[in-house]
C-alpha positions as a Markdown table, in Angstrom:
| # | Residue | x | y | z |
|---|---|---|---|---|
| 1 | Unk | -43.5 | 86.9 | -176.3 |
| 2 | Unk | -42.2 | 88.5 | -179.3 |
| 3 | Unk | -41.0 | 86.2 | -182.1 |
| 4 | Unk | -38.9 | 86.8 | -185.2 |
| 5 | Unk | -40.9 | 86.0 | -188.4 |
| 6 | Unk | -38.4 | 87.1 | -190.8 |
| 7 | Unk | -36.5 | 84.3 | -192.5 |
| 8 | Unk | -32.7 | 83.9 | -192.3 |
| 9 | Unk | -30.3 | 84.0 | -194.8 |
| 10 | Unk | -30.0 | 81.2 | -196.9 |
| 11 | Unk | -28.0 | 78.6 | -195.3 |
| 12 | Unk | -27.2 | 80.7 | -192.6 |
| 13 | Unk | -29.4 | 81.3 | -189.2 |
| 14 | Unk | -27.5 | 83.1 | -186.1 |
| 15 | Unk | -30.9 | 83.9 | -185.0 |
| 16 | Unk | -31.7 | 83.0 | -181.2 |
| 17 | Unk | -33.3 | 79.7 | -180.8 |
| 18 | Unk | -35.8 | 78.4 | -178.6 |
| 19 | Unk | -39.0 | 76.3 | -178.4 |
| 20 | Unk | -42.7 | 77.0 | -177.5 |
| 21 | Unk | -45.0 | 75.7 | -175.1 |
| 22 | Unk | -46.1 | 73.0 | -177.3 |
| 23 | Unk | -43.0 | 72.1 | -178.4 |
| 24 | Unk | -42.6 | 74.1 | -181.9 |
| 25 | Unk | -39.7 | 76.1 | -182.5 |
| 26 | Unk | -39.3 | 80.1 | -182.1 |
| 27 | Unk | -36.4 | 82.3 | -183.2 |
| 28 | Unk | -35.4 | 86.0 | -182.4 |
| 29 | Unk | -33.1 | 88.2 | -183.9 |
| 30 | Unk | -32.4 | 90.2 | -180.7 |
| 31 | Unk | -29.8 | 89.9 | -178.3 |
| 32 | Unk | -28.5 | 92.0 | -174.8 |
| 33 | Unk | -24.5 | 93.4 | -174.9 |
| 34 | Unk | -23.3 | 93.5 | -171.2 |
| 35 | Unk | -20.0 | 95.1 | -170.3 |
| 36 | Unk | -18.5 | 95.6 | -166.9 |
| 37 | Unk | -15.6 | 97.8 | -166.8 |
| 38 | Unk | -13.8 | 98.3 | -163.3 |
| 39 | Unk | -11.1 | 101.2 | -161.9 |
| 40 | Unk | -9.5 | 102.6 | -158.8 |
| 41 | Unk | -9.2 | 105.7 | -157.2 |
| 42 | Unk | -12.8 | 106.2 | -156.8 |
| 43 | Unk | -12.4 | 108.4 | -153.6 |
| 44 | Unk | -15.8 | 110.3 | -154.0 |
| 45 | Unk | -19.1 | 108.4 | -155.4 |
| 46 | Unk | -20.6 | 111.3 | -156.3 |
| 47 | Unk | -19.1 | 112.8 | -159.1 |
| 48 | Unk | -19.5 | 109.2 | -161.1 |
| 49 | Unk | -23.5 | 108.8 | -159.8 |
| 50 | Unk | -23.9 | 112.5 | -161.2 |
| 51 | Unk | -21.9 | 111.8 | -164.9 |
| 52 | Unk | -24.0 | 108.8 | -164.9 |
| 53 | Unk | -27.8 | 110.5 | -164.6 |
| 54 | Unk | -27.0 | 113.1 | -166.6 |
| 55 | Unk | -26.2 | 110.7 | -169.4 |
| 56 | Unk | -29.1 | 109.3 | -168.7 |
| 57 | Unk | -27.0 | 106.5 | -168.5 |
| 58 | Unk | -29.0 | 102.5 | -167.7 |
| 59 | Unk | -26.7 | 100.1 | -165.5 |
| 60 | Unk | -25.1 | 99.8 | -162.2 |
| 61 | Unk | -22.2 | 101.3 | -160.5 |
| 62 | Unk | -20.6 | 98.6 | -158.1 |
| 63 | Unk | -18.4 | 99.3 | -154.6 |
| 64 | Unk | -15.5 | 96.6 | -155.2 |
| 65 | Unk | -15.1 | 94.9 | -151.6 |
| 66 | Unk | -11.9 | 93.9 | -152.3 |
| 67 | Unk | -10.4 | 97.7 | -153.1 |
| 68 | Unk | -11.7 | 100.0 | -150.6 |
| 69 | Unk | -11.1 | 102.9 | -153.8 |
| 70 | Unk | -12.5 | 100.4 | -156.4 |
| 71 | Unk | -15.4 | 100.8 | -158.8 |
| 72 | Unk | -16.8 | 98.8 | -161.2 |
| 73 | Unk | -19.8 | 100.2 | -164.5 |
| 74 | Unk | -21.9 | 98.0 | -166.0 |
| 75 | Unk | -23.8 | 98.9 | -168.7 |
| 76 | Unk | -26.0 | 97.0 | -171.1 |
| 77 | Unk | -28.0 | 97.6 | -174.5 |
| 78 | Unk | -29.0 | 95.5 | -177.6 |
| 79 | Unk | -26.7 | 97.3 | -180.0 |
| 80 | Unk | -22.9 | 97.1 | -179.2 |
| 81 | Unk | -22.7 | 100.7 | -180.9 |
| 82 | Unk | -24.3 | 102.1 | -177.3 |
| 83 | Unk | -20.7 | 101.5 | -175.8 |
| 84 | Unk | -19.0 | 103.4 | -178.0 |
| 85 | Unk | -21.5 | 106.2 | -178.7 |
| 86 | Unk | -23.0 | 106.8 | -175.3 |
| 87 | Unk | -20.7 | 104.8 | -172.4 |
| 88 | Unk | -17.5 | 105.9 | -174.1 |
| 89 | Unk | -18.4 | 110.0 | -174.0 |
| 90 | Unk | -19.3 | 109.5 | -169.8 |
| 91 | Unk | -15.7 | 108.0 | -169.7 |
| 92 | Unk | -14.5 | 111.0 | -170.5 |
| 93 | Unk | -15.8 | 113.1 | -168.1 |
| 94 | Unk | -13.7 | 115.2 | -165.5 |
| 95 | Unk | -15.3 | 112.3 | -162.7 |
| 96 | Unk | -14.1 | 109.2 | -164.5 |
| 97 | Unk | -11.1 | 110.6 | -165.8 |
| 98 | Unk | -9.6 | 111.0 | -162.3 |
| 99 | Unk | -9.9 | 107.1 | -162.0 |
| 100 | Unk | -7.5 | 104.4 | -162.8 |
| 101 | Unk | -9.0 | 101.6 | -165.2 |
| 102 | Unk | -8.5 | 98.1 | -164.5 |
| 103 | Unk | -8.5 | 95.9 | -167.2 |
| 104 | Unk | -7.9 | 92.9 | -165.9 |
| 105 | Unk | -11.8 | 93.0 | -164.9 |
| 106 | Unk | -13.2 | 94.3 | -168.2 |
| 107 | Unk | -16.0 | 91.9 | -169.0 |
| 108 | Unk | -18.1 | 92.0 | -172.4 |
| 109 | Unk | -20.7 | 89.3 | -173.3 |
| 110 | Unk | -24.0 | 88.9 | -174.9 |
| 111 | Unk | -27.1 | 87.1 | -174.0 |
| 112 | Unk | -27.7 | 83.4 | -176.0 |
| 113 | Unk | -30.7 | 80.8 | -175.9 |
| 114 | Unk | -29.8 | 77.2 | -175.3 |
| 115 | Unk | -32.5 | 76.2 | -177.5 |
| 116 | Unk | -35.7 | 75.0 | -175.4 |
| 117 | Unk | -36.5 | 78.7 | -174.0 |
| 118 | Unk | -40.4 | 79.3 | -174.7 |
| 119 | Unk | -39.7 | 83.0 | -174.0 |
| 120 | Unk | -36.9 | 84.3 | -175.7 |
| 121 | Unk | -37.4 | 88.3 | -175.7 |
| 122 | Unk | -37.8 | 87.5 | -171.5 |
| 123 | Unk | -34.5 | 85.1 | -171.4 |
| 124 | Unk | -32.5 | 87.6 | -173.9 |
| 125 | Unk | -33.6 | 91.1 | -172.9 |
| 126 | Unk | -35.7 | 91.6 | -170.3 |
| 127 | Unk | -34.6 | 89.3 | -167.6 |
| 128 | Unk | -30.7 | 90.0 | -167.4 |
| 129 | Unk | -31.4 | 93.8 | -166.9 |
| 130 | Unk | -34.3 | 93.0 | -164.3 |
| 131 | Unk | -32.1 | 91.0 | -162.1 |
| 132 | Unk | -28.7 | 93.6 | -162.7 |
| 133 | Unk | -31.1 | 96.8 | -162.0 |
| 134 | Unk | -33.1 | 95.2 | -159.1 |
| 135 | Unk | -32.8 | 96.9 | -155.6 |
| 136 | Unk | -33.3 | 93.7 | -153.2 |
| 137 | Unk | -30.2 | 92.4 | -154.9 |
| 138 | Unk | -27.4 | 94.4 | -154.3 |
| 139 | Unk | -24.3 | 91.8 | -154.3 |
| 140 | Unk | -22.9 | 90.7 | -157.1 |
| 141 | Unk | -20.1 | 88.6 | -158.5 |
| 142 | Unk | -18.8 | 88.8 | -161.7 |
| 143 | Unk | -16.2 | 86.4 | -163.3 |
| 144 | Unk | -15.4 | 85.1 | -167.1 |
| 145 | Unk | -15.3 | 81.2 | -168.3 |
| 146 | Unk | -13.1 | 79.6 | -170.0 |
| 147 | Unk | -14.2 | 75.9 | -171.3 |
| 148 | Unk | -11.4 | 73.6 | -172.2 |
| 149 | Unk | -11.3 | 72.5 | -175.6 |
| 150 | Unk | -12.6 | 69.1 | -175.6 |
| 151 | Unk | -15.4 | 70.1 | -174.2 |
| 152 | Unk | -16.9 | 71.5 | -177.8 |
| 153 | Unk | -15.7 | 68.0 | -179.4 |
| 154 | Unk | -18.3 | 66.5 | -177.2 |
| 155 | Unk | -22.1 | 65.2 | -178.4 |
| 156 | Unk | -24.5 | 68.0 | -178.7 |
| 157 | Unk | -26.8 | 66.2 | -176.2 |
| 158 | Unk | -23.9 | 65.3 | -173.2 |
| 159 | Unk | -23.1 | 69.2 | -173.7 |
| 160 | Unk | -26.5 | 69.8 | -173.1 |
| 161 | Unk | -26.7 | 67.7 | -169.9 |
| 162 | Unk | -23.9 | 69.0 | -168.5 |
| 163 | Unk | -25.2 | 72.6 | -168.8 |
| 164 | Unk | -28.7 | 71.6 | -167.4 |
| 165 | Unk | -26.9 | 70.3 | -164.4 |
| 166 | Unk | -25.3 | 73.8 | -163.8 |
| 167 | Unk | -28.6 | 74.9 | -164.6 |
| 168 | Unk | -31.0 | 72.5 | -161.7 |
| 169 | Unk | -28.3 | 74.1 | -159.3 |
| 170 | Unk | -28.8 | 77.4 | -159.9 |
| 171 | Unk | -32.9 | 77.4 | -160.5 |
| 172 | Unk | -32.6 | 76.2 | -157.2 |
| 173 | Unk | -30.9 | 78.9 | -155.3 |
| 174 | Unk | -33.2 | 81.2 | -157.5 |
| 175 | Unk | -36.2 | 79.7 | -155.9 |
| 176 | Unk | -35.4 | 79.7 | -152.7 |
| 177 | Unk | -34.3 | 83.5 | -153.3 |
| 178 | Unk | -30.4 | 83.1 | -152.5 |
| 179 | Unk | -28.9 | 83.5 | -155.7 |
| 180 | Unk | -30.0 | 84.7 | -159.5 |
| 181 | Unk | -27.4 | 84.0 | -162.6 |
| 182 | Unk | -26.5 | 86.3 | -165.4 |
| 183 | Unk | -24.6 | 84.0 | -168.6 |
| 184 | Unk | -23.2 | 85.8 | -171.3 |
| 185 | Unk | -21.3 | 84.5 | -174.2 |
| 186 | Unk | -18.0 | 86.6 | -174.9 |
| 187 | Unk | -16.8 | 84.6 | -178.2 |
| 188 | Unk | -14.0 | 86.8 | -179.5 |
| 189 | Unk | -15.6 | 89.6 | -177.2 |
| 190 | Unk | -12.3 | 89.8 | -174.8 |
| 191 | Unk | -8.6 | 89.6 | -174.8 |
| 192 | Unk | -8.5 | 87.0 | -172.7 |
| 193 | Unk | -10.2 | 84.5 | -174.8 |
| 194 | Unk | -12.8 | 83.3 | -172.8 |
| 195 | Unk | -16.2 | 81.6 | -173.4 |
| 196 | Unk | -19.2 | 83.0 | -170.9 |
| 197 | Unk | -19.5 | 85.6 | -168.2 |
| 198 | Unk | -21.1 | 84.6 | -165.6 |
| 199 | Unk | -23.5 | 87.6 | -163.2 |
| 200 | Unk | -24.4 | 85.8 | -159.5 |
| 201 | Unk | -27.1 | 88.6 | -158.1 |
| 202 | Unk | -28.5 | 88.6 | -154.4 |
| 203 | Unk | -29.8 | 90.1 | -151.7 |
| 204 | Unk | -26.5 | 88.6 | -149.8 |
| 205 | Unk | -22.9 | 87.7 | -150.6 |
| 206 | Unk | -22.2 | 84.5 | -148.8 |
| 207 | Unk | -25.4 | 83.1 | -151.1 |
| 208 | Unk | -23.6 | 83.4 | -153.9 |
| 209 | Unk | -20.0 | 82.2 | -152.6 |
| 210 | Unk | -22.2 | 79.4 | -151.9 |
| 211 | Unk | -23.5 | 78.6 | -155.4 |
| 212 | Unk | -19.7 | 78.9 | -156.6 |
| 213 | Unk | -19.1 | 76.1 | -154.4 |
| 214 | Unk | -21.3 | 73.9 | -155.5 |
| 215 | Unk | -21.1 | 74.3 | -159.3 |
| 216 | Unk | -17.4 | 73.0 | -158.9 |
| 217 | Unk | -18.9 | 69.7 | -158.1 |
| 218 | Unk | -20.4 | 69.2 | -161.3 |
| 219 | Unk | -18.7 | 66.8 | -164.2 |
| 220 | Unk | -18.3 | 70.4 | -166.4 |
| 221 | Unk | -16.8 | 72.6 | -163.8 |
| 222 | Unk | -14.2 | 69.4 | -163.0 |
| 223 | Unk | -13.7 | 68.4 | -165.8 |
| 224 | Unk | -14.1 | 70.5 | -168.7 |
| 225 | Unk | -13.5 | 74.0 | -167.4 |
| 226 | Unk | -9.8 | 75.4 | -168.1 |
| 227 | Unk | -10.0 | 78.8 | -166.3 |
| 228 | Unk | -12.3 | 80.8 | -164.1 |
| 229 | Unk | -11.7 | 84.5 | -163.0 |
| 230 | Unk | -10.6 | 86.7 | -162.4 |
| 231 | Unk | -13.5 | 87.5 | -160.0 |
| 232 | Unk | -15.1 | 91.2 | -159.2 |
| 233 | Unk | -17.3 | 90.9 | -156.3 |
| 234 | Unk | -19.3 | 94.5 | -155.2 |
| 235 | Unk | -21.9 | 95.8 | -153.8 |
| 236 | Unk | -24.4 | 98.3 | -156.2 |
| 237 | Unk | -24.6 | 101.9 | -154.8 |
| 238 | Unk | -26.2 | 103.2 | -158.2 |
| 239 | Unk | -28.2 | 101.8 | -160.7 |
| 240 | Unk | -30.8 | 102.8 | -163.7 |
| 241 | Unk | -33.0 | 100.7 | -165.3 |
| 242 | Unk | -33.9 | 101.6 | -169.0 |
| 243 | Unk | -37.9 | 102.7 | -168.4 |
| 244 | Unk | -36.6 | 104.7 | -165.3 |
């Protein structure tokens, strides 16, 4: 576990938090950028998968199953600058020029500790691109947040409930294999305003439908939640993990 000794500025920590084993707390200056960008038009898969490798490029190329010509990248990297400097150059290639962006789907977020984490580079880093990058879990649906006001006007501690509810429900689909979550925060990230991006992973889709369903049940979802969606759901064909 890798922790942050430095000291933050005075009066002023953005640092990760979290809390070790015996209770004392950590801190880590390190975070994970995700951003899923979606088009149409994709009539030949090859083309993209080649631009991709020989960019040496670490993420996933999604088959949307709602557009039998859809696509969808994601790509993911502690510095932001990676999108611009390495993502941005493949987009200009003769194969993903020939496609049609969507915007509507573009999704950016980063990783965040909710503060009682005992491993923090695991939650923030290494995690997230494990589950996006890993083979036996092919589906995937991705879909931004958007919390209703009030909800930040509330105690720190009923916030905090309310997201370990959401969180009992989905450590339980993770242990029984069904279903593994992704959470971003996209703070100022999107046009859309929205809070989080949520990533449901698995080895099957109706899983993960599943999960969606039950999450509405809970007092944050039906109560405090403004807007949900839109939703990419695919299937990865292609993906790289950063030590491949």
């Amino acid at each position: 576990m890798a922790l942050d000794v430095t000291l933050p500025k005075p009066g002023l920590d953005i640092r990760e938090k979290g809390r070790s084993a015996t209770g004392k707390p950590i801190a880590l200056d390190r975070r994970l950028f995700m951003q899923l960008l979606a088009f149409g038009d994709a009539r030949d898969l090859a083309p993209l998968v080649q631009a991709l490798e020989t960019a040496g490029i670490a993420g996933v190329l999604y088959v949307d199953m709602n557009d039998p010509y859809g696509v969808a990248l994601l790509t993911f990297d502690e510095r932001p600058d990676h999108f611009i400097e390495t993502v941005r150059p493949v987009l200009h290639t003769e194969a993903f020029r020939a496609l049609t962006p969507k915007p509507e789907y573009t999704m950016t977020g980063r990783t965040y500790a909710i503060g009682y984490e005992p491993d923090l580079e695991e939650v923030l880093i290494e995690r997230p691109r494990r589950y996006v990058t890993n083979p036996e879990w092919p589906w995937a649906i991705w879909y931004p947040v958007r919390q209703a006001g009030r909800f930040e006007t509330l105690p720190a501690e009923e916030q905090r409930k309310m997201l370990m509810e959401h969180g009992g429900i989905g450590h339980a689909f993770g242990r029984a294999d069904y279903a593994h979550d992704i959470r971003l925060a996209c703070h100022g990230l999107g046009k859309a305003d929205n809070d989080f991006i949520v990533g449901l992973v698995g080895k099957e889709l109706h899983p993960l439908s599943t999960l969606i369903q039950r999450m509405r049940k809970t007092r944050q979802t039906s109560e405090f939640l403004e807007s949900l969606g839109p939703f990419f759901i695919g299937k990865a064909v292609w993906h790289a993990h950063p030590s491949q």
